[in-house]
C-alpha positions as CSV (number, residue, x, y, z in Angstrom):
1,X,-26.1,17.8,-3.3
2,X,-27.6,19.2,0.0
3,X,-25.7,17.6,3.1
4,X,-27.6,14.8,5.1
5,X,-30.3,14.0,2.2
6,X,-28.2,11.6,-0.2
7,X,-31.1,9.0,-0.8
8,X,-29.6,8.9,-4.3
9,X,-26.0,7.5,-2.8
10,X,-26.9,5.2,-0.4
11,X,-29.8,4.4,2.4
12,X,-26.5,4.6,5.0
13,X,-26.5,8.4,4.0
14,X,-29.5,9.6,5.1
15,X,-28.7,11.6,7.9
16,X,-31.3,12.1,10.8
17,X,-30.9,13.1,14.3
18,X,-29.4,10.3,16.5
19,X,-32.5,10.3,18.3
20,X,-34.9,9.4,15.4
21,X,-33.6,6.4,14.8
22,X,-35.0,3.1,15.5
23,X,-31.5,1.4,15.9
24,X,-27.8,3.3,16.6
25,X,-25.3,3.6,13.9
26,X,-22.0,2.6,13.8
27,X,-19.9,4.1,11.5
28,X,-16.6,2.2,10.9
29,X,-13.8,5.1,8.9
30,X,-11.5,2.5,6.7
31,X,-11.6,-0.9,4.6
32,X,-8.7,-1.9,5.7
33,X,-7.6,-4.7,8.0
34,X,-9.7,-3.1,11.5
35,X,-12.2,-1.7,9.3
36,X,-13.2,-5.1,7.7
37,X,-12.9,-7.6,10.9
38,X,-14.4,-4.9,13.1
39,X,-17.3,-4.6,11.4
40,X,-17.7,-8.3,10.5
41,X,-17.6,-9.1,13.8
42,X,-20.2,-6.8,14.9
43,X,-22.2,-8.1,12.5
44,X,-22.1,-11.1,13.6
45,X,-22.9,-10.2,17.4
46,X,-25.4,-7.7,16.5
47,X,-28.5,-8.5,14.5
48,X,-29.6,-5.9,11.8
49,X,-32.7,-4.3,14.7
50,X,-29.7,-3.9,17.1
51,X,-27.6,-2.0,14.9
52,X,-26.6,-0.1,11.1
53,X,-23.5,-0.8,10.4
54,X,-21.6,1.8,7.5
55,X,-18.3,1.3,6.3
56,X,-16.4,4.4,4.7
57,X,-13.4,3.4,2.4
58,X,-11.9,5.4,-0.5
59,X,-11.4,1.6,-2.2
60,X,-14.1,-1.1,-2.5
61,X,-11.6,-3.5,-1.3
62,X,-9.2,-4.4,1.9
63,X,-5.6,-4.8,1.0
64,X,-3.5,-7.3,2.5
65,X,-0.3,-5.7,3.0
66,X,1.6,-8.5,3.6
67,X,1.3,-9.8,0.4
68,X,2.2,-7.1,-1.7
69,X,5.8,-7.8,-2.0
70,X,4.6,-11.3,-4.0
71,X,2.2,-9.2,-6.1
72,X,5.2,-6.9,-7.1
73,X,6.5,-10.0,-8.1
74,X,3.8,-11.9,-9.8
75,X,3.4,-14.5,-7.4
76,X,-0.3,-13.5,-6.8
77,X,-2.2,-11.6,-9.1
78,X,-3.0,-8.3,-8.1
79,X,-6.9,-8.6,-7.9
80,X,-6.3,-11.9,-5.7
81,X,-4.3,-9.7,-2.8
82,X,-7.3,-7.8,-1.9
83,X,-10.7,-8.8,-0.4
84,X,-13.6,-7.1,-1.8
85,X,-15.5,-5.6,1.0
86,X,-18.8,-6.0,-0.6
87,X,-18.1,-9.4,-0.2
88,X,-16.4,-9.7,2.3
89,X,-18.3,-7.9,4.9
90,X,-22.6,-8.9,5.1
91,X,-25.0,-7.1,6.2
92,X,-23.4,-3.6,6.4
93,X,-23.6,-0.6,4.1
94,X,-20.6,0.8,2.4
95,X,-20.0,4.1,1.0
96,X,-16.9,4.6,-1.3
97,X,-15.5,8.3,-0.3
98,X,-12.1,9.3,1.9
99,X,-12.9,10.6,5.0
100,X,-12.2,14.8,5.2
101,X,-13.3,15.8,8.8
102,X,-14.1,13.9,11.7
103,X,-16.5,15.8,14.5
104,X,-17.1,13.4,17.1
105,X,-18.6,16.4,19.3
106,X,-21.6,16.5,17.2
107,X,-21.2,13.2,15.8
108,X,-20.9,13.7,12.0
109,X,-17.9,12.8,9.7
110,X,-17.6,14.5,6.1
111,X,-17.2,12.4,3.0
112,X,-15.8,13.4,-0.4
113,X,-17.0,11.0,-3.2
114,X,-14.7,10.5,-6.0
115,X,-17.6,12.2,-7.8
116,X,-19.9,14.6,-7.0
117,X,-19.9,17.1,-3.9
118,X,-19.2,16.5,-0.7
119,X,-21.4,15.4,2.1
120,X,-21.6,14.6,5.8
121,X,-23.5,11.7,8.1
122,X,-24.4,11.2,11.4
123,X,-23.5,8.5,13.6
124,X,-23.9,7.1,17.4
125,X,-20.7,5.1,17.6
126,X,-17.3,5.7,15.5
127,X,-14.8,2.9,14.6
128,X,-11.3,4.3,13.4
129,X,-9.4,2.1,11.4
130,X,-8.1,4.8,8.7
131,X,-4.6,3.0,8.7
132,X,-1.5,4.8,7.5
133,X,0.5,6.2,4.8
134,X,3.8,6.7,3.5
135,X,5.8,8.5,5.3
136,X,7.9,10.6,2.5
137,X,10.5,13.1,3.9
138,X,11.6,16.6,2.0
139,X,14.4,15.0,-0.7
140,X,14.3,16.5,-3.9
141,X,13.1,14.5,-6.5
142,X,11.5,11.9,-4.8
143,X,8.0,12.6,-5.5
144,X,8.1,13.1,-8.9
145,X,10.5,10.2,-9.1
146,X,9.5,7.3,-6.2
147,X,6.6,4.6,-6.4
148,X,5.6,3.7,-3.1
149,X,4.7,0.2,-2.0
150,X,1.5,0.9,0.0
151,X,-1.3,-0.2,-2.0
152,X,-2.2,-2.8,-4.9
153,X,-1.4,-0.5,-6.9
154,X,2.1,0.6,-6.1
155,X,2.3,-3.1,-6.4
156,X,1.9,-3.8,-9.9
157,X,3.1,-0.4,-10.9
158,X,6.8,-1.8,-9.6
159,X,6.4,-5.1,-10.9
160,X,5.4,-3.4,-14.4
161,X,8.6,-0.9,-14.3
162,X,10.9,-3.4,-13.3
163,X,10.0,-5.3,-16.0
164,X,9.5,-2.6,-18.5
165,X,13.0,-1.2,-17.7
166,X,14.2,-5.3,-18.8
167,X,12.4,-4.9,-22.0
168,X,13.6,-1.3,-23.2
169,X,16.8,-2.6,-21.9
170,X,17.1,-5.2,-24.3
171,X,17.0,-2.9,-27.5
172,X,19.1,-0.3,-26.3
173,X,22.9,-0.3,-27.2
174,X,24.2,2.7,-25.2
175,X,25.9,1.6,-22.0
176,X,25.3,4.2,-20.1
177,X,21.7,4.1,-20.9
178,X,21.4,0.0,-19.9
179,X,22.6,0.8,-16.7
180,X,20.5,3.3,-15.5
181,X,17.7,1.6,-16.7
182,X,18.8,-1.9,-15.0
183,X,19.8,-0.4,-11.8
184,X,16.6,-0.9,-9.0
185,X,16.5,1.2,-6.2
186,X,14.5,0.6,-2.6
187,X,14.7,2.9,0.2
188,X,14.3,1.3,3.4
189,X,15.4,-1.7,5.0
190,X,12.3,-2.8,7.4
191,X,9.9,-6.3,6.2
192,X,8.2,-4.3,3.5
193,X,11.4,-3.2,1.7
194,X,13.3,-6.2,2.1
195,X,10.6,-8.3,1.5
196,X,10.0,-6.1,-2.1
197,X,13.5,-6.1,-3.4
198,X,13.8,-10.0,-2.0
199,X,10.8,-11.1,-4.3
200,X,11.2,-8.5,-7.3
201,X,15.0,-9.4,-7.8
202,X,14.1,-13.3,-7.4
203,X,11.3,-12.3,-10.2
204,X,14.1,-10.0,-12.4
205,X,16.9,-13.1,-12.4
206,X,14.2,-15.3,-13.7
207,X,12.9,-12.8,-16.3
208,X,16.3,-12.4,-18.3
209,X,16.5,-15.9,-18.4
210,X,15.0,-15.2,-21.7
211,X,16.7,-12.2,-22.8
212,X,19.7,-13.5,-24.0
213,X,21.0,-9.7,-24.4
214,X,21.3,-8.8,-21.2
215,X,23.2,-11.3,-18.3
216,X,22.0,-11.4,-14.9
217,X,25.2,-9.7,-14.1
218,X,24.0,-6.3,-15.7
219,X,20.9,-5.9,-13.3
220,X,21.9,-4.0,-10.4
221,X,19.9,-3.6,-7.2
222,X,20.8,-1.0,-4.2
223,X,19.2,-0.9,-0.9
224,X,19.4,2.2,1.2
225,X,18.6,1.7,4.9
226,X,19.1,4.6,7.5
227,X,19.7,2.3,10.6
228,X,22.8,0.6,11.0
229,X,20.6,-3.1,10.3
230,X,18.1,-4.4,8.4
231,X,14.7,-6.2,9.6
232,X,14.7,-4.5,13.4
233,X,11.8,-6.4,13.7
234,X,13.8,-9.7,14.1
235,X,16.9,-10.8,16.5
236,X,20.2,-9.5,15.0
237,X,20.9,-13.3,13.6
238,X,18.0,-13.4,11.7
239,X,19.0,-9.7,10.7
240,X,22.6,-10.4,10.1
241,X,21.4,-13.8,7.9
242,X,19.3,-11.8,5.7
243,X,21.9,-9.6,4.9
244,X,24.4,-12.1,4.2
245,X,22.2,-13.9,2.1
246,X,21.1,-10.4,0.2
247,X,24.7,-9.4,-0.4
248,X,25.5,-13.5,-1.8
249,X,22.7,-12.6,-4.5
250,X,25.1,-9.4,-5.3
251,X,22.6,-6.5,-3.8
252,X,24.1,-3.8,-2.7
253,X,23.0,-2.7,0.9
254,X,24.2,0.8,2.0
255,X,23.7,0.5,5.6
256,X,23.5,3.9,8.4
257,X,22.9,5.5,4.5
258,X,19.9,8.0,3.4
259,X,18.7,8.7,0.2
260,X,19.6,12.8,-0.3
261,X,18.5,13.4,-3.7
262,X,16.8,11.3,-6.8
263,X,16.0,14.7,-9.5
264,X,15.3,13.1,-12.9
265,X,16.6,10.0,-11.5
266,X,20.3,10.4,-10.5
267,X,20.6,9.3,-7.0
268,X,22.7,10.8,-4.5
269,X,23.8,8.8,-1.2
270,X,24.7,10.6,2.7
271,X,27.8,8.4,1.6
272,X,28.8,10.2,-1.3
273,X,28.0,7.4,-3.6
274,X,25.7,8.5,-7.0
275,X,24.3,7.3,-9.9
276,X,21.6,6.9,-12.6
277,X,18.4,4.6,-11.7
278,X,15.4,4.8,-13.9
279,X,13.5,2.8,-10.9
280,X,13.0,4.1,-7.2
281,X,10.9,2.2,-5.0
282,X,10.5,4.0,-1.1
283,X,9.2,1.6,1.3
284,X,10.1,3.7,4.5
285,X,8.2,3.9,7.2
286,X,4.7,5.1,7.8
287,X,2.7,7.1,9.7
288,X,-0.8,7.7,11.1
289,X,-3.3,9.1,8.4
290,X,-2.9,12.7,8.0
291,X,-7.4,13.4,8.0
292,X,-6.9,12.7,12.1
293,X,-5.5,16.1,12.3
294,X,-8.7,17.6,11.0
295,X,-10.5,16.1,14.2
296,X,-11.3,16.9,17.6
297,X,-9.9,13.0,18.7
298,X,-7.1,13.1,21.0
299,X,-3.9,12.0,19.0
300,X,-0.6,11.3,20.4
301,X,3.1,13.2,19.6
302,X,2.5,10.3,16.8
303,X,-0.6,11.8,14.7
304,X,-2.1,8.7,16.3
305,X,-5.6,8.0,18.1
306,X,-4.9,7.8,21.9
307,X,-6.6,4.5,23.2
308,X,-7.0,2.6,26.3
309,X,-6.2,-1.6,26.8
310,X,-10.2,-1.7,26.0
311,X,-9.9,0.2,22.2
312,X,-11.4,2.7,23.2
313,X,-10.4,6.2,22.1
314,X,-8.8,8.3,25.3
315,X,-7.5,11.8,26.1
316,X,-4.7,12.9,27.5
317,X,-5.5,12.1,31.4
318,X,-7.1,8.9,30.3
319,X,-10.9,9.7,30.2
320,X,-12.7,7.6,27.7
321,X,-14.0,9.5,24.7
322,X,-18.4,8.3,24.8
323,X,-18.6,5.9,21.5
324,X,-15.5,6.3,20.0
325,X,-13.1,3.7,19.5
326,X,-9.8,3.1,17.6
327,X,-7.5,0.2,16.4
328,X,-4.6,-0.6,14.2
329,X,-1.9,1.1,12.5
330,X,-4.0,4.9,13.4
331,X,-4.2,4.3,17.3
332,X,-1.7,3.9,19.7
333,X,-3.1,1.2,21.9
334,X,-1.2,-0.3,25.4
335,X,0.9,-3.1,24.4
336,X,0.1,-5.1,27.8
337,X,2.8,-8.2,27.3
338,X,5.8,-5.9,26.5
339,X,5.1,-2.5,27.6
340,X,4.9,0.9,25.3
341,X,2.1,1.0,22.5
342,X,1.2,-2.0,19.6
343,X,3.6,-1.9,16.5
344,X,1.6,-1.1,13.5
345,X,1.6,-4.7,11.6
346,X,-1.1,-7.0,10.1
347,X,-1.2,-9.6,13.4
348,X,-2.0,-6.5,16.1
349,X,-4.7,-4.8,13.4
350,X,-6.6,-8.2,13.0
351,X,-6.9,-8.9,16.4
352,X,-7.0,-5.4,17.8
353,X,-10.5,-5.2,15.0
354,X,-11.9,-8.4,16.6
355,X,-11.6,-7.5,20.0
356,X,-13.0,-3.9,19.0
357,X,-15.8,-5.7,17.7
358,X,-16.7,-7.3,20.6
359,X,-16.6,-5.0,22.8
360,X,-18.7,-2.5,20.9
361,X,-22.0,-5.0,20.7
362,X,-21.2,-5.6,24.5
363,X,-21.5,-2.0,25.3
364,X,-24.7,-2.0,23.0
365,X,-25.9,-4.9,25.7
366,X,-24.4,-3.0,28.9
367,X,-21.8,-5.9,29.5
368,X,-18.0,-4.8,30.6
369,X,-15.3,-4.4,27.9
370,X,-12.5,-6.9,27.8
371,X,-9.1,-5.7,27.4
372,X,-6.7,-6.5,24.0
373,X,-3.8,-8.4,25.2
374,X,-1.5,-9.8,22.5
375,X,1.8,-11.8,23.0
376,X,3.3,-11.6,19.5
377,X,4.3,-15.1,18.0
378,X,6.5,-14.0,15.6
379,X,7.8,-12.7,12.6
380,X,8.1,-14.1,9.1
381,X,9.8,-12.7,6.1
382,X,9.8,-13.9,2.2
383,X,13.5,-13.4,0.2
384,X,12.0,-14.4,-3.0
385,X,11.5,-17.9,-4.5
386,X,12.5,-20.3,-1.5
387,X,13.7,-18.4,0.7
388,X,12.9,-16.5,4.0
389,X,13.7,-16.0,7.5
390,X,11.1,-16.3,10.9
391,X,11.2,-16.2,14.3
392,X,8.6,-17.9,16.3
393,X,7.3,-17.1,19.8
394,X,10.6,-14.8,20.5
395,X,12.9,-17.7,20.5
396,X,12.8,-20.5,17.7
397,X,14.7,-19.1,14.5
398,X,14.0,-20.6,11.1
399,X,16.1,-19.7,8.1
400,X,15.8,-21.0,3.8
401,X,13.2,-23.0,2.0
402,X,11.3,-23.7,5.8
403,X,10.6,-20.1,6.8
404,X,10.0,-19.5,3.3
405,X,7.1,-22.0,3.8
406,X,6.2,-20.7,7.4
407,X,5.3,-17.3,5.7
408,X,3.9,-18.4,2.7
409,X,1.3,-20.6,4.9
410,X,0.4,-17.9,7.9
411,X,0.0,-15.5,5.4
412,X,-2.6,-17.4,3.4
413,X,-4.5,-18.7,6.2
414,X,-4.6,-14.8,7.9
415,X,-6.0,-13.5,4.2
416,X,-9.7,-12.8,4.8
417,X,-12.4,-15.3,2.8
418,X,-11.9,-18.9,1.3
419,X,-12.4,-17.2,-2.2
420,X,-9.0,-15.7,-1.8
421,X,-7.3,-18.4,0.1
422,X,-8.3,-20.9,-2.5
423,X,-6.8,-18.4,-5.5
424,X,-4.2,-17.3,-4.2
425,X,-3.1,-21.1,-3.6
426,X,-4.2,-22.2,-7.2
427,X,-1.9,-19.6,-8.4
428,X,1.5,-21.0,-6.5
429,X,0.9,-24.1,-7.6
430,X,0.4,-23.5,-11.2
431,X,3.2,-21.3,-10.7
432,X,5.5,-24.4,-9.7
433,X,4.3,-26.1,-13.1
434,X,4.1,-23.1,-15.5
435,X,6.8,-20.7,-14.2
436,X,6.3,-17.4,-13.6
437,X,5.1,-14.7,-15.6
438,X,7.1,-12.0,-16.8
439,X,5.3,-10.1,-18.7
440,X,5.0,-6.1,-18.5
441,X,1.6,-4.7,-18.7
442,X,2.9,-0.7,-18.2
443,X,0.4,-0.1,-20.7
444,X,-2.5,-0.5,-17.8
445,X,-1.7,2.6,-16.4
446,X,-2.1,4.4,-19.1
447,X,-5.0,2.6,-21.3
448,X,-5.8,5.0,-23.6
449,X,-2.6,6.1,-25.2
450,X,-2.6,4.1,-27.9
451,X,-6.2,5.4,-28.4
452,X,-5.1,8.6,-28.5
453,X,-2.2,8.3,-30.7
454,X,-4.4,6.9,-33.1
455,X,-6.5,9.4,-33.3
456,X,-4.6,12.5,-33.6
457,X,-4.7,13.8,-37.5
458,X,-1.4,12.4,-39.8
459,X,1.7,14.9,-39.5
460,X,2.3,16.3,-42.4
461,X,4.5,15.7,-45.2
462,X,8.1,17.5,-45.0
463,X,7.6,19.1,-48.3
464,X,4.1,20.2,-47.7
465,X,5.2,21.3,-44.4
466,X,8.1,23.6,-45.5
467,X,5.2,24.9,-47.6
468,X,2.5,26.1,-44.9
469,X,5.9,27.5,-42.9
470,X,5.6,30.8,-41.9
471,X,9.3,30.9,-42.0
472,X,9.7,29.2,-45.7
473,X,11.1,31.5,-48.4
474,X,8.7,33.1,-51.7
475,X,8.8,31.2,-54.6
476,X,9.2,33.9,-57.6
477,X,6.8,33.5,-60.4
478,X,9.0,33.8,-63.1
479,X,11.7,31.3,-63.4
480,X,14.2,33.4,-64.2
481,X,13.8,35.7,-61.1
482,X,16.8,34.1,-59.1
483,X,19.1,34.5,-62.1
484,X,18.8,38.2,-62.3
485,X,18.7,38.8,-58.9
């Protein structure tokens, strides 16, 4: 496909010169949380004759982060923890592609489908809300062994191991064997792995509730945190709580620890400890999405888009970038209450996109930018069923069923349209009546195994295939031919 004439993809990608169009183009890179508010909200101040709007996602859906941990552990089905963007977003174009190169010089960004070649468009104003990734270090093993805990995806695919490993489990006698597969272990101890092994253990003591072979005794689940506490983001009671709490429902947390080795699933602690685990799960950190290398933006010692307090996009002496701008977990904006840059979480991102948003279609009217300006209110965290820890505005600390409650409600009322907000409530509360679900669905990842199984030709008979050996022996034609040999 030639570049810059893909009438066949999408009207967004027909690329002309800046100056032939009628309206200027915005091109906002990610779906995500600053990709989705940022271009609703510029939708909503700009009219369609004042400006095309394109979204560029690899995914036709935002993820909500936040919930994921209750998705790993069926408390919200998988397809109700993301927004589709189509839906979500009116009145904009979206292209389904990941962004390869980014030339804000000359104004084009390159896009590789998931099929078909690769192609490049033109735009008069860029949006960067391409998020992060996981941040994976050198340890042997760990890619060919670790789920991460990033996307929907990652999601269910832990939810469906954990409870795959319960199953097979069940049937198998060897001891040795049980262990490895009951043993569960996360890697990192910030909200996103203590939040995961919080909610998936709550989900695994309720899941051999009906397995009368195996006691809740036999499930074992290790944390692995590098720093010498959990949940930095939260006072050191709230931190110290947590633990506590963790190590009353018999986890075992290996504090100021790191995670050396995991090849073919034996683990190996900076502590000396090791053993088998047929489940590794690595929640830490992040970092800025690699494709900003492959640009001529300004990043910081981070991999992350410089910005200024306005969003937008900045170089090193603090000269603003012409129509670029940047937000969220990918830019390291001013943090104007406390000093130092925004912490990449959900609460900056949404409200980093909105004020993005505005600002744009005021530049598009020549009116002045208004700077982002944030004091955090707090900090919730789920611990499974019931429980949860929260600090509000800095100073009011909440602990059990309330926080548990506190996160469970901002975290609904933050997830984008009343669709989701509606099912995603529907689903707690026949959850209360119906208990969970705790059934494994590994077979999803995989769908056509069976298919295949089925239609591969019968094996063949043991006699008939000591026949067609090469390797069998000559069957003499007279009976008698063994005797006189």
């Amino acid at each position: 496909m030639p570049q810059d004439d893909l009438t066949e993809v999408s009207r967004a990608q027909k690329s002309a010169a800046p100056t032939s169009r009628k309206v200027p183009r915005i091109v906002v890179l990610g779906g995500g949380s600053v990709g989705l508010y940022s271009a609703r909200r510029i939708r909503k101040r700009l009219g369609g004759r004042e400006a095309a709007i394109v979204v560029v996602d690899p995914r036709p859906y935002m993820t909500y982060q936040p919930f994921l941990p209750e998705v790993a552990a069926g408390s919200i089905d998988g397809r109700h923890g993301v927004a589709p963007l189509r839906r979500a977003v009116k009145g904009v174009d979206l292209l389904q592609g990941m962004v390869t190169h980014i030339d804000h010089a000359n104004r084009r960004v390159t896009i590789a489908p998931e099929s078909g070649e690769t192609y490049t468009i033109r735009y008069d104003h860029l949006v960067v809300g391409l998020g992060a990734v996981s941040r994976t270090l050198p340890i042997p093993g760990l890619a060919e062994t670790a789920i991460g805990f990033k996307t929907v995806e990652e999601a269910v695919a832990v939810r469906n191991q954990v409870l795959n490993r319960i199953d097979v489990a069940s049937s198998t006698w060897d001891p040795a064997t049980r262990r490895r597969m009951l043993t569960f272990v996360f890697v990192g101890g910030g909200f996103a792995g203590v939040e995961a092994i919080g909610e998936v253990e709550s989900m695994a003591r309720a899941a051999v509730r009906y397995y009368p072979e195996i006691d809740a005794s036999d499930l074992r689940f290790v944390l692995v945190e590098g720093s010498p506490r959990i949940l930095p983001e939260v006072s050191a009671e709230l931190g110290g709580y947590t633990l506590d709490q963790m190590r009353k429902r018999d986890m075992e947390i290996y504090l100021s620890t790191f995670l050396s080795s995991c090849v073919d699933g034996h683990i190996v602690l900076s502590n000396g400890q090791e053993f088998d685990a047929d489940t590794v799960v690595w929640t830490a950190g992040v970092k800025a999405n690699p494709v900003l290398k492959d640009s001529d933006l300004p990043l910081d010692k981070l991999g992350r888009v410089t910005t200024n307090s306005y969003l937008q996009v900045v170089d090193a002496d603090g000269t603003v970038v012409p129509d670029a701008w940047a937000a969220g977990d990918c830019a390291a904006v001013p943090d104007l209450v406390t000093g130092g840059t925004c912490p990449p979480n959900a609460q900056h991102a949404i409200r980093q996109a909105n004020r993005l948003g505005e600002n744009l279609a005021k530049g598009l009217r020549s009116v002045g930018p208004t700077e982002y300006s944030h004091r955090n209110v707090g900090a919730v965290a789920s611990l499974g069923m019931y429980q949860g820890v929260a600090q509000m505005f800095g100073r009011i600390k909440v602990r059990g069923w309330f926080a548990w409650v506190l996160h469970r409600t901002y975290h609904v009322m933050a997830m984008p349209t009343w669709n989701r907000k509606v099912r995603i409530m529907a689903g707690w509360t026949g959850a209360l009546f119906l208990k969970r679900e705790v059934v494994s669905l590994g077979s999803i990842h995989d769908p056509r195994a069976a298919f295949r199984a089925a239609s591969q030709p019968p094996a063949p008979k043991p006699a008939e295939a000591a026949a067609t050996s090469p390797d069998a022996p000559t069957l003499a034609a007279d009976p008698k031919a063994d005797d006189k040999a």
